[in-house]
Structures are given as structure tokens and as C-alpha cells.
C-alpha positions in Angstrom: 100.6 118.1 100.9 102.8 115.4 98.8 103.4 116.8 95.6 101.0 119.7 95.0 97.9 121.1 96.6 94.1 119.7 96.0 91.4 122.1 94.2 88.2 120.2 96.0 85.6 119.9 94.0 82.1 121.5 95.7 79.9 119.3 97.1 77.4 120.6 95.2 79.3 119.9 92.1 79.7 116.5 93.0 76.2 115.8 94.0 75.0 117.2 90.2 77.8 114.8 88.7 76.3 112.1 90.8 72.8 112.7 89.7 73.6 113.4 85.9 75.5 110.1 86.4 72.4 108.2 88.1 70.1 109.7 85.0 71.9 108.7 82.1 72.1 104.9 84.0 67.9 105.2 84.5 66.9 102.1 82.9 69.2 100.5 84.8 67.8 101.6 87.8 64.3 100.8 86.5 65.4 97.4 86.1 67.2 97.8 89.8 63.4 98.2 91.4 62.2 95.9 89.0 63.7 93.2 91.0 63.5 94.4 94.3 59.6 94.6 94.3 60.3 90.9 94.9 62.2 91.5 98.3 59.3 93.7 99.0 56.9 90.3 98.9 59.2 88.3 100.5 59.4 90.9 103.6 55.3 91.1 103.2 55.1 87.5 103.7 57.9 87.6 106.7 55.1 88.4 109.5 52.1 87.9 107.2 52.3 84.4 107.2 53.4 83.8 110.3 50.3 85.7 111.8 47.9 83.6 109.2 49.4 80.6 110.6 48.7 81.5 114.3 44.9 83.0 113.9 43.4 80.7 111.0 45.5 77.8 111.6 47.3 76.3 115.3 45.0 78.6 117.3 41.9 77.9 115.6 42.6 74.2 115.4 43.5 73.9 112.0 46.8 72.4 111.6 47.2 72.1 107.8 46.1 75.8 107.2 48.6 76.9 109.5 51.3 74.7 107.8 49.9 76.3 104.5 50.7 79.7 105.4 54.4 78.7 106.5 54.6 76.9 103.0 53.5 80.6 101.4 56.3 82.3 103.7 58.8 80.2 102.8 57.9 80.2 99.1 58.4 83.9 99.1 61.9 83.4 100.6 62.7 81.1 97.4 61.3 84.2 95.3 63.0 86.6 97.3 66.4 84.8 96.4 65.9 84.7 93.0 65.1 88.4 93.0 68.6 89.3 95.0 70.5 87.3 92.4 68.8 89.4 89.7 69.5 92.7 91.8 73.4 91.6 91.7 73.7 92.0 87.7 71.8 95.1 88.0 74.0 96.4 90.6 77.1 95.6 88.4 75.4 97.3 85.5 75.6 100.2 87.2 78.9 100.1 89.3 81.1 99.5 86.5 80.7 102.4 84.0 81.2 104.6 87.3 84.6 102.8 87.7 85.4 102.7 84.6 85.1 106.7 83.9 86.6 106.8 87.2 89.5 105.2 85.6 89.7 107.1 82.2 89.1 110.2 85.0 92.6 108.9 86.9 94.8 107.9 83.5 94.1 110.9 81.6 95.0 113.2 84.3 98.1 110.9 85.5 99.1 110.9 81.6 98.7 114.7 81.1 100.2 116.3 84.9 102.4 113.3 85.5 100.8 113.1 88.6 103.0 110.8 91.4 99.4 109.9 92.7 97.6 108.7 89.5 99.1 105.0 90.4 97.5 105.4 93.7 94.4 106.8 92.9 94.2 103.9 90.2 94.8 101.0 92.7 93.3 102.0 95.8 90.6 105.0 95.5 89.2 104.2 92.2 88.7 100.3 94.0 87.5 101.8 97.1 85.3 103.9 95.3 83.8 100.6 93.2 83.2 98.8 96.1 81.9 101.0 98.9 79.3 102.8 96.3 77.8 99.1 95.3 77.7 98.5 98.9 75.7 101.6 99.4 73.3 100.6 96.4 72.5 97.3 97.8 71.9 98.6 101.4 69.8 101.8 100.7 67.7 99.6 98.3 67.4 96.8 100.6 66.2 99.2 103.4 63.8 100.9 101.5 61.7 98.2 99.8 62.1 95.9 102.9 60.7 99.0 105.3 58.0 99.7 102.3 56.9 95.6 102.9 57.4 95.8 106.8 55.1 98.7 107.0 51.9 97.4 104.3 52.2 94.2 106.6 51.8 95.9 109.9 48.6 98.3 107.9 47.5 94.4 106.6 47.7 93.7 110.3 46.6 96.0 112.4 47.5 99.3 111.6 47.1 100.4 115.4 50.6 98.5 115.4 52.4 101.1 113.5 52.2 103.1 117.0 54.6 101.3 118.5 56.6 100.7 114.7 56.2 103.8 113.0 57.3 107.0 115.4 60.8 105.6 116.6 61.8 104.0 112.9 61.6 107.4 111.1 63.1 109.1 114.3 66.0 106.4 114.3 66.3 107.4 110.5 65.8 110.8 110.9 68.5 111.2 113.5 71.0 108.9 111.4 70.5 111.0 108.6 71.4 114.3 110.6 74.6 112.8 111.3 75.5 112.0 107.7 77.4 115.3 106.8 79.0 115.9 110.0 80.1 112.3 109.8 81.5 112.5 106.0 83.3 116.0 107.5 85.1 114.2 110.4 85.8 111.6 108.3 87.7 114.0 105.6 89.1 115.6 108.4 90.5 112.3 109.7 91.9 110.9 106.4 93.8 114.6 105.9 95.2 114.6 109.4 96.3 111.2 108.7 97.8 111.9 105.3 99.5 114.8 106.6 101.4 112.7 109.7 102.5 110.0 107.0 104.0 112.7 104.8 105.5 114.0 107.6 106.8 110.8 109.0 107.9 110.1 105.5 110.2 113.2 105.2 111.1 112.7 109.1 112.4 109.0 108.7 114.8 109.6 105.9 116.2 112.2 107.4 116.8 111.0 110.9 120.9 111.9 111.0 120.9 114.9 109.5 118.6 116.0 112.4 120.5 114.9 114.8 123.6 116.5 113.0 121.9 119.9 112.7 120.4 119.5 116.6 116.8 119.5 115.3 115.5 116.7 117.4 113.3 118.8 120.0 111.9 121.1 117.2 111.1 118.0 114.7 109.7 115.8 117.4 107.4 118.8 118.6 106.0 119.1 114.9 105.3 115.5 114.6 103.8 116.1 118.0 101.5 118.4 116.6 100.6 115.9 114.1 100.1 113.0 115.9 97.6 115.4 118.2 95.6 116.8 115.1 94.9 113.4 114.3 93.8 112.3 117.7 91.6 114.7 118.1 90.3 114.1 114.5 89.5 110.4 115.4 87.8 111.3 118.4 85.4 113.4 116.9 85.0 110.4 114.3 84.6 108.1 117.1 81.9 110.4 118.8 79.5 110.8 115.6 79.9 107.1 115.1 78.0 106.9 118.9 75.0 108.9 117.1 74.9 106.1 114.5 74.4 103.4 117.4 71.9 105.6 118.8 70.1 106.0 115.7 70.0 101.9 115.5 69.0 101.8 118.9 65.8 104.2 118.4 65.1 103.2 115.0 65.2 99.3 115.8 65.2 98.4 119.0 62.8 100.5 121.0 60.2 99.4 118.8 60.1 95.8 120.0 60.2 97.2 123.9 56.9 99.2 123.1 55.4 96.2 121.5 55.9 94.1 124.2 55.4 96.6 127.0 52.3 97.7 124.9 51.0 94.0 124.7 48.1 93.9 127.0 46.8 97.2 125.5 47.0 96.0 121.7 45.5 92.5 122.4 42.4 94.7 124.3 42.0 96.5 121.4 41.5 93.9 119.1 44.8 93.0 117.6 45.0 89.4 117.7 48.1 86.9 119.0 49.4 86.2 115.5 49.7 89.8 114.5 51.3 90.7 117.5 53.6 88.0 116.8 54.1 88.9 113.3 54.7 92.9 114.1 57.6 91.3 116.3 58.6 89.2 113.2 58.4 92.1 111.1 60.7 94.3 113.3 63.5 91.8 114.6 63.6 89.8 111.0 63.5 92.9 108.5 63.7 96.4 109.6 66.3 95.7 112.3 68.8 93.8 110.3 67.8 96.2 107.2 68.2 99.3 109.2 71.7 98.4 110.8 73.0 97.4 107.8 72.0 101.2 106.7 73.7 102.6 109.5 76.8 100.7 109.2 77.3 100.7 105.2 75.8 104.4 104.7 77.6 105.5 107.8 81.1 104.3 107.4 81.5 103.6 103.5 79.4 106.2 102.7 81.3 109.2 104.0 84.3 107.4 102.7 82.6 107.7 99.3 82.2 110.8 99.6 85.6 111.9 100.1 87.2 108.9 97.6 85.1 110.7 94.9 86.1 114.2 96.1 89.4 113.6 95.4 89.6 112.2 92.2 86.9 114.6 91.0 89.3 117.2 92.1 91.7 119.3 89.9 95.3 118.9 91.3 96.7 122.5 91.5 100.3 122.8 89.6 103.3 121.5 91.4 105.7 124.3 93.0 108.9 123.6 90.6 111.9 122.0 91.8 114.4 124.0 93.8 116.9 125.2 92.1 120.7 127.0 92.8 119.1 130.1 91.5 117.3 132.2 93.8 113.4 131.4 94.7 112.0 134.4 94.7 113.0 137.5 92.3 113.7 140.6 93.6 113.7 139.2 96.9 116.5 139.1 99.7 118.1 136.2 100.3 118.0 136.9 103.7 116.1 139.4 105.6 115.8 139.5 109.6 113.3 142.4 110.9 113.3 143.5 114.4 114.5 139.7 115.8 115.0 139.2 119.1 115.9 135.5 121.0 116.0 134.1 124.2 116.6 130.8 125.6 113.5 130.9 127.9 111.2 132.8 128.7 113.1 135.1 131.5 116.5 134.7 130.0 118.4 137.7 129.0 118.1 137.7 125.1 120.6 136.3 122.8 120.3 139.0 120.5 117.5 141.7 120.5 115.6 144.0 117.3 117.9 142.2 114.6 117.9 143.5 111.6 119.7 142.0 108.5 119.2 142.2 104.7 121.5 139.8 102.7 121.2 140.2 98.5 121.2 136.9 96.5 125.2 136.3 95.8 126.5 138.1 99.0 129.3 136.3 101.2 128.5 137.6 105.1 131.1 136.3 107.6 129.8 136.6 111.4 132.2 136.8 113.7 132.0 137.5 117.6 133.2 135.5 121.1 132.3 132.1 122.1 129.0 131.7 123.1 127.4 135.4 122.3 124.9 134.1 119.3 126.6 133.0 116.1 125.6 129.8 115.9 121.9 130.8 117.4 121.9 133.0 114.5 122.5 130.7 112.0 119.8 128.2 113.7 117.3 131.0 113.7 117.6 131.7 110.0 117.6 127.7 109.4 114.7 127.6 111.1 115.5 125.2 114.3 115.0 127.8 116.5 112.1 130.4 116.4 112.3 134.1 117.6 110.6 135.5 120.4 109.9 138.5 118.3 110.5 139.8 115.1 110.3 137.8 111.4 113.0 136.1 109.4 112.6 135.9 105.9 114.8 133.4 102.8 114.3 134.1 99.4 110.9 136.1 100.5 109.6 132.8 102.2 108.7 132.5 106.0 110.7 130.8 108.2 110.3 128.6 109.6 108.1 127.0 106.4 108.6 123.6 104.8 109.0 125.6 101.5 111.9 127.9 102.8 113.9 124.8 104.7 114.6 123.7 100.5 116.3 127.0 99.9 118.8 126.5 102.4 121.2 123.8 103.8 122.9 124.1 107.3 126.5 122.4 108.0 127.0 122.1 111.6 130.3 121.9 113.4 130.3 118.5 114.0 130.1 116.9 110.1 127.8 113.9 109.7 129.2 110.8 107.8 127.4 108.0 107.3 128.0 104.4 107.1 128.3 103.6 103.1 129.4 104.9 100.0 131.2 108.4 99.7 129.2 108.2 96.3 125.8 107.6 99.0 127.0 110.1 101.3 127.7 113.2 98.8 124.4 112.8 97.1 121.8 113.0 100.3 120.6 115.9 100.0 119.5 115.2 96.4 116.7 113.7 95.3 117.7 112.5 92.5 121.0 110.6 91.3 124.1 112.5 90.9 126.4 111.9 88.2 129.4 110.9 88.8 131.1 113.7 86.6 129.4 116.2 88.8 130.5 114.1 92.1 133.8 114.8 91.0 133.7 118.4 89.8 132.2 119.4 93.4 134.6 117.6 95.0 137.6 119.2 92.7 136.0 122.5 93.6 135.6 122.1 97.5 139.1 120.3 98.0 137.7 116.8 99.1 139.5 115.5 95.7 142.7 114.4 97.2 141.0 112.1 100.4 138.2 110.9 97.5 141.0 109.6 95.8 142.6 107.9 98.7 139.8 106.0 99.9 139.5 104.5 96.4 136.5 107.0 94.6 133.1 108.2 94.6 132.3 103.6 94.6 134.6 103.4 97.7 132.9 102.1 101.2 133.6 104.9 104.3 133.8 103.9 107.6 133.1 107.4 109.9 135.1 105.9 112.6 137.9 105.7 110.4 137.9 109.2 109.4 139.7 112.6 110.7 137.3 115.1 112.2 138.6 117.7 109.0 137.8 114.4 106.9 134.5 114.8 108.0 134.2 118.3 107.6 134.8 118.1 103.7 132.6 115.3 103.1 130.1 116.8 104.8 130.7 120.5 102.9 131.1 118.8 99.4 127.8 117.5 100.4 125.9 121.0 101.1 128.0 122.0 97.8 125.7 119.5 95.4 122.4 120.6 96.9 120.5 122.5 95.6 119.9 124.7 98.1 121.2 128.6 97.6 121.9 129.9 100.9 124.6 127.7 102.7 125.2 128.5 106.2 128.7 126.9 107.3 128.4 127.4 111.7 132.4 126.3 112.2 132.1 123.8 109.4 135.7 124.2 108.7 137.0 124.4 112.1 139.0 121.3 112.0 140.5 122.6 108.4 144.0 123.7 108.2 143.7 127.4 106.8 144.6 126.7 103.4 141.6 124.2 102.7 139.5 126.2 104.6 140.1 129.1 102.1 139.2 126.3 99.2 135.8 125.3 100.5 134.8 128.7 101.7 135.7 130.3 98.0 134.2 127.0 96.4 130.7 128.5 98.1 131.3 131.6 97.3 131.4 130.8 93.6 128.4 128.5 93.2 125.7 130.5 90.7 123.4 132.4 92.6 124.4 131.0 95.9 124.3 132.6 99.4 127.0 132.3 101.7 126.9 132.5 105.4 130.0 132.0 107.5 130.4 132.0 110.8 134.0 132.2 111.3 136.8 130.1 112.7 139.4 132.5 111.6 139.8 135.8 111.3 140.8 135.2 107.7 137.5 134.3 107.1 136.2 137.8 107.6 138.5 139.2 105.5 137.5 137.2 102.3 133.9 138.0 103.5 132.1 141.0 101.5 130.3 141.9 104.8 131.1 141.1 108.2 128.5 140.6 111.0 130.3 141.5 114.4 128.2 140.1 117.6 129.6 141.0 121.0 125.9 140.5 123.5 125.6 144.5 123.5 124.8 144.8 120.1 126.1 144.6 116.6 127.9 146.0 114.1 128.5 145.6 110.1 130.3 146.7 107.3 133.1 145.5 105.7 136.6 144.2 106.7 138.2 147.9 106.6 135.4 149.9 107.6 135.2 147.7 111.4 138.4 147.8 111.8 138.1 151.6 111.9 134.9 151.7 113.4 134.6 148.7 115.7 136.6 148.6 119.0 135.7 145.1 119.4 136.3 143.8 115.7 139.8 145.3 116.0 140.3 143.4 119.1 138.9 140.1 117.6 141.7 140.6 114.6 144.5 141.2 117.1 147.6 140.6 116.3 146.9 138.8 112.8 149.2 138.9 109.6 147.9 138.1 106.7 149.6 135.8 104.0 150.8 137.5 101.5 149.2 136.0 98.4 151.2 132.9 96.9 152.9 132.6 100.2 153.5 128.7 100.7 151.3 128.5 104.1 154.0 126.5 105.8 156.3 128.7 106.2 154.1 131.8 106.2 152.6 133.4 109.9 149.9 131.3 111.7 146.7 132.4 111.4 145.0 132.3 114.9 141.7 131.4 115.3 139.3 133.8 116.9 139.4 134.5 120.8 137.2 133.1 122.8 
């Protein structure tokens, strides 16, 4: 994905980083509970009071005792407050060295791969990562000293209340904490399938004409398909853990007020009196419910987020795969290499070609010739990776096609040349990443014959309008385009058709020359072949191949493809000279 590939970092290396982190920041942490034994009083007091109020004050007659005990409760709210304001700087006190090693983490590694990501990681995961883990602090402490004051009220009580408290609050939390690594999985799972459709969309969007010039629409929209679907089905499984985490809420704090109320009756004829029924309800609906869904929600959602925030910028990034080059990917390795294909347009049509085999070396010039419709521009499609064999495996520069890392090592000019509203400058350079420079615009197009028109719509700075042009117009453009790529293997399916012979021979040669390129032709002319080292000669039955001499001694249907053709003899002004017919159909 992007750039380079991810080394994760174990989860059990993280969790020790996390806890070496945690222990070094103890007295921090010290001072953290420190402060929170205040919330602990203040969540005491929440149905202790209350309860007071009711049996030694209103209900026994004694209004100003009663009023006391409210006075207590809401003192310990006061207290309370002040202690959350305390817990706030000791919450910072330990969230800020984490971002800021976080941060050294990001700008030392950015500084020393040149990672493309280190800006992102720096503005958005290193922030995320801030703010969901002091989140997390303040809700796992709040639930665990509020719970710890709920429960030593409801024991101050009547401790025949923690029946109806007790059981479903630690199988609420028991069950939520089950679902906690599953949850942090999906949500990994989620934010890669994500990632992966915006990386594709962003190499899709760009590229938007030159699919439709190359006819890649059905195969491209069936891979973003796939996409789209992985990360469906990712959120739905996200979607379905998150219903455990309402069910652990529901258990946890909301069936223990239906069993205090159903169980009424039975606790008030058992001795547990009207204000500490009332304050078990106080304790449950004012404290462990609101303390318990804020677990749920922060721990459940920010928490796995954590998780995989700090996976990733605790990870290694692997080294990037170098930039293609016009040299050949792989040493030692083909070019091209076909095994045993065979292709059909369906699944009961007769095949297009069947048990292919082809080995091109890095440097040869192939020219495929053959009638109209019989597979020359399927072959060319196949090894470009729009189409897919039924059987059999294709190979470029050693890597699998069809493979994102084999498309760069090859560039595919169609019969129909794409021009694009905008600079000839803009429409030379598109299949590069990065700018070309002028000198080199001008070499290419020196070397592929697209000098003479460049120079008549007013240079590489010069608007084009497509409409404007000729269809052979086009056709250069478009091949003085493949010429600057960087791609080795070119594949020209009748890019030169609408060529006169002469520049045909230009552009062809021109590919033929670059270093280390691959050329694969398949031919307009006859002429073509000739210039070919190898010829490829498709006629439905089956194939043959060799050079230019050797089929016309040993091919029947290469010698009727040449027919009647003269060469030129070489110098010959092509005006004047014999026509060169293009191939029969």
C-alpha cells in the first residue's frame, strides 16, 4: 500500500512499550489516584445521603436532619469538582511526553526514510493518538473509582443490594471486555480496507482517459468493485461487534435497576429500608450507568482506534520498491514470458488462442502479424493485463500479470491515440511522475518524428485542441508519449495505422532503440515484420515464429500475408517508390 509496505509491530511488543511507558510515568499516576479518591467520596455520598435523608430525616419526621444530609451530598459534589480539575493536569502530565516521543518517533523516521507519510502521521495520527489515549485515561479511571464508591455504598447500605447490583455489572463488563480485541481487529481491518479503496481510487481518478483509451473500463471498475465490497463487509462486521458493546451497557447498567425494582417487595421484607432502596437506584442510574457507558463508548471506539494509531507509528516501514526504470526490472529475467495460455471470450466460446507459449529477452523487437480479428490485439491486452487467461500464466520482467507492480514495466498504445485537452507539454509528460524537461520533451519527440507538428502548433508551451488534430496527429502524440515513460516493454496494437509508411518506420525504429526497451508490434504493414527480429504469425489454428526469412519459407500463411509486397529499396524517396499495402484482412 502507498509508498512501501508496513512491518506491524506485535501486539505484545506494543503492550510492553505501553507498560514500560506507564512505569517510568508512576508518580504521575500516583498522583492520578491521588485525586480521584475524591470522585470516589463524591460517588459514596451520591446514594449515601440521599438514603440518610429519607430514613433519619423526612420519614422519621425530622426535616432539618434530612436537609443535613443533602447539604453533605452536595458538599461532596463541590469536593468532587475540585478533584476532576486536579485529575485534568495530571492527565496532561501524562499525555504529553507520549505525544511528544510520538513526535520525535514520526520526525526522526520522516527525516531519515523520507517517508511521504511522516507529514501525515505528524498531523493526524500522532493527534489522534494524543487525544483518544487521554480520553481513555479519564474514562477507565472514572469507572473504576466511581464503581469502587457505588459498590462500598450499596455494602454501607445493605449489602443484600449488591444481588440485584453486583452479578449483571461485572457480566456487562465482562462481556464488553471480550469484545475488545475482536473489536480493535475489525477496526484495523476496516481502516486497511478503507486505505486500500482510497489508494486505489487515487490511482483510478487520475487515470480516467487513459483507461478508456486502452478499453480498461470493465476490468478497473470490477477491481474497485472488489474494493468497495472488502470494505463493506469490513464495516459490517465493525457494526456487528459494536451491537455487543450496547449489549454489554444494557446488562451491565440497565438490568440492574429492573431487578431492583421488580425485587422491591422482597428487599423491603428483608429489612432494607425505603431510603436505601432509593439510594441503590441513585447509585446505579447517577454513577455506574453513566460511568459504565462512557467505558463502552470511549474504550470501545477510541480505544481500538488507539490501538491501531499506535501500531502504526510504532511500526518499521519496509524499504520502498525503487522507481521504475527503462532498464529491465528483473535480471536475468524475460521480458516476456507466456506458458501454456489459452483465451476465450466466455465461457463456451471457441478460444482466441490456446497453450501459448512465448519467451521475449529484454531488447528484442517481436512484430505479430495475422488477419483481422484472429487475436493480435487480445494478445497484446493479455500481456497488458486487461484481459486475463482462462489458463496458463503470463509473466513481464519475471512479475505476474496481471499485478500493480508489472502494469509499471509496461505501457500499451491503442489504436485509437488519446489526446487530451491542454498542453502538448501536459500531454507528452502523463505517464510521468515527475516533470519532464523540456530538453528531453524535445529529444523524444526528434526521435519518434512528432518534431515537425510540435513545431507547427507553436512548441512543447502550445495549447492542443484533439478535435483539431489528424487521427496520425494523434497517433504520434500519443507514441512520443509511451516513448518518455518509463516503462520498458512498449506494446504498439496498430498505433501507427494512420502513419504514412515512412513515419511509421521512424516511431517503430525510435522504440526499438530506447535502452533496454522491449518492443511489441502488432503490425499494420507488412514492412513492419520485416524490421521485426522475430515475427509472431496468428492465423486461429495455431501459430508460428521465426524470423522474416525463415516464415516465408516455412509459413504458408505468412507468405500469403506478404503477397505481393516490394520492398523499398533503402534511400528510395517513398513517393515515388512501390506502395506498401497494409496487411489483408
Amino acid at each position: 500500500m502507498r509508498d512501501g509496505v508496513r512491518r506491524q509491530v506485535p501486539r505484545d511488543g506494543l503492550r510492553a512499550r505501553g507498560l514500560r511507558f506507564l512505569w517510568s510515568r508512576r508518580g504521575v499516576l500516583v498522583r492520578l489516584g491521588g485525586w480521584s479518591v475524591l470522585e470516589t467520596g463524591q460517588t459514596f455520598l451520591t446514594g449515601y445521603a440521599p438514603a440518610r435523608a429519607l430514613d433519619a430525616g423526612f420519614l422519621a419526621g425530622r426535616v432539618d436532619v434530612g436537609l443535613a444530609w443533602l447539604g453533605v451530598a452536595g458538599l461532596g459534589v463541590v469536593v468532587g469538582a475540585y478533584g476532576t480539575g486536579r485529575v485534568y493536569a495530571a492527565v496532561a502530565a501524562l499525555v504529553e511526553p507520549l505525544r511528544d516521543r510520538l513526535v520525535e518517533r514520526v520526525v526522526g523516521r520522516g527525516v531519515r526514510d523520507a517517508g511521504g507519510g511522516a507529514l501525515s502521521a505528524l498531523t493526524q495520527q500522532v493527534e489522534i493518538a494524543r487525544e483518544t489515549f487521554a480520553g481513555l485515561v479519564m474514562v477507565s479511571r472514572s469507572f473504576v473509582f466511581t464503581a469502587v464508591g457505588a459498590l462500598a455504598g450499596l455494602c454501607s447500605l445493605a449489602p443484600m443490594l449488591l444481588l440485584a447490583v453486583g452479578p449483571p455489572l461485572v457480566a456487562g463488563v465482562a462481556l464488553f471486555a471480550a469484545s475488545l480485541r475482536p473489536l480493535a481487529r475489525r477496526q484495523e481491518e476496516f481502516l486497511v480496507a478503507d486505505e486500500g479503496l482510497a489508494e486505489s481510487l487515487g490511482s483510478v481518478c487520475p487515470g480516467l482517459r487513459d483507461i478508456t483509451a486502452a478499453g480498461a473500463e470493465e476490468r478497473i471498475a470490477a477491481d474497485t468493485g472488489e474494493r468497495v465490497d472488502a470494505e463493506l463487509r469490513a464495516a459490517r462486521s465493525l457494526a456487528r461487534w459494536g451491537v455487543v458493546r450496547v449489549a454489554a451497557l444494557a446488562i451491565g447498567g440497565h438490568v440492574p435497576i429492573v431487578l431492583l425494582l421488580a425485587a422491591a417487595p422482597w428487599f423491603l421484607s428483608h429489612g432494607v429500608t425505603a431510603g436505601a432502596l432509593v439510594g441503590a437506584l441513585a447509585y446505579v442510574t447517577q454513577s455506574l450507568v453513566p460511568a459504565l457507558g462512557n467505558l463502552v463508548h470511549g474504550l470501545g471506539a477510541s480505544g481500538s482506534r488507539l490501538t491501531v494509531v499506535l501500531r502504526r507509528l510504532a511500526s518499521a516501514p519496509a524499504p520502498r520498491a525503487p522507481a521504475p526504470a527503462r532498464e529491465r526490472p528483473v535480471d536475468h529475467s524475460p521480458a516476456v514470458s507466456l506458458t501454456s495460455v489459452t483465451f476465450a471470450y466466455g465461457p463456451t466460446a471457441t478460444p482466441v488462442m490456446k497453450d501459448l507459449d512465448l519467451s521475449l529477452a529484454p531488447g528484442s523487437h517481436l512484430a505479430v502479424v495475422g488477419p483481422s480479428g484472429i487475436g493480435k490485439s487480445t494478445l497484446t491486452a493479455l500481456v497488458a493485463g486487461l484481459l486475463e487467461p482462462r489458463h496458463g500464466t503470463i509473466r513481464v520482467g519475471g512479475l505476474p500479470v496481471p499485478s500493480a507492480a508489472a502494469a509499471r514495466y509496461r505501457v500499451l498504445i491503442p489504436q485509437e491515440a488519446y489526446v487530451f485537452t491542454g498542453t502538448v507539454a501536459e500531454n507528452l509528460a502523463h505517464l510521468r511522475p515527475d516533470p519532464v524537461p523540456e530538453a528531453e520533451l524535445l529529444d523524444a519527440a526528434d526521435a519518434v518524428g512528432l518534431r515537425p507538428l510540435l513545431d507547427a502548433l507553436g512548441g512543447p508551451g502550445a495549447q492542443v485542441d484533439p478535435a483539431a488534430l489528424s487521427a496520425g496527429e494523434r497517433q504520434l502524440i500519443a507514441l512520443t508519449r509511451a516513448y518518455l515513460s518509463h516503462a520498458p516493454l512498449a506494446l504498439l496494437d496498430e498505433a501507427t495505422c494512420h502513419l504514412d509508411p515512412r513515419a511509421e518506420e521512424i516511431a517503430e525504429r525510435a522504440f526499438a532503440r530506447r535502452p533496454g526497451g522491449t518492443l511489441v508490434v502488432v503490425a499494420h504493414r507488412i514492412s513492419s515484420a520485416r524490421r521485426a527480429d522475430r515475427v509472431l504469425v496468428m492465423d486461429g489454428r495455431g501459430t508460428a515464429y521465426g524470423t522474416h526469412d525463415e516464415l516465408l519459407e516455412t509459413s504458408p500463411q505468412y507468405r500469403e500475408l506478404v503477397g505481393g509486397w516490394a520492398p523499398v529499396p533503402p534511400g528510395a524517396a517513398l513517393p515515388g517508390a512501390p506502395s506498401q499495402p497494409a496487411l489483408p484482412l
